[in-house]
N, C-alpha and C positions, 0 to 999 in steps of 0.2 A: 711169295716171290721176293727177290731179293735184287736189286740193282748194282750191277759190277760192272768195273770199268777199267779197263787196261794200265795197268804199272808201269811200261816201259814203250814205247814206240817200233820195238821190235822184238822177237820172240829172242830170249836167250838162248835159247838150245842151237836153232837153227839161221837165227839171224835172217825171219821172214816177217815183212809189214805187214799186217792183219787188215782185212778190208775194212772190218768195226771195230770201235772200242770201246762201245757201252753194249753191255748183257742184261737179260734175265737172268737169274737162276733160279731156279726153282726147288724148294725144298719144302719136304713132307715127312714129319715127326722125326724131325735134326737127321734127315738125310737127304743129301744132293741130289735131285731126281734128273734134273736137264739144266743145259746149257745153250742160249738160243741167243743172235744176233737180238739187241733192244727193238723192239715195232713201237712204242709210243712212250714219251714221261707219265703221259697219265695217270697210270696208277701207282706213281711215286705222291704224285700232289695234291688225293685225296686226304680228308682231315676224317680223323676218328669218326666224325658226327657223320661222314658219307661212306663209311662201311671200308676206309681203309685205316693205316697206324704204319708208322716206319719208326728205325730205330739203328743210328750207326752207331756201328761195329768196327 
């Protein structure tokens, strides 16, 4: 799972405000599986030693 966050305050294309601007992503052997409004930081704030690891990109 990958934490993403909104780049701009409104969509380029269409110049629409987004209800959220932190994401899930989800990805499974380096492919994009889903993209879901964020539900919790939590599994951002896990340390190695509690079965998480992060790493910005």
């Amino acid at each position: 799972m990958v934490y993403g966050i909104l780049e701009d305050d409104v969509c380029p294309a269409c110049g629409a405000k987004p209800a959220v601007e932190e994401f899930d992503i989800h990805v499974e052997n380096d492919v994009l599986v889903s993209v879901a409004p964020m539900v919790s930081y939590e599994p951002y704030l896990r340390s190695e030693a509690d079965g998480g690891a992060w790493a910005v990109v």
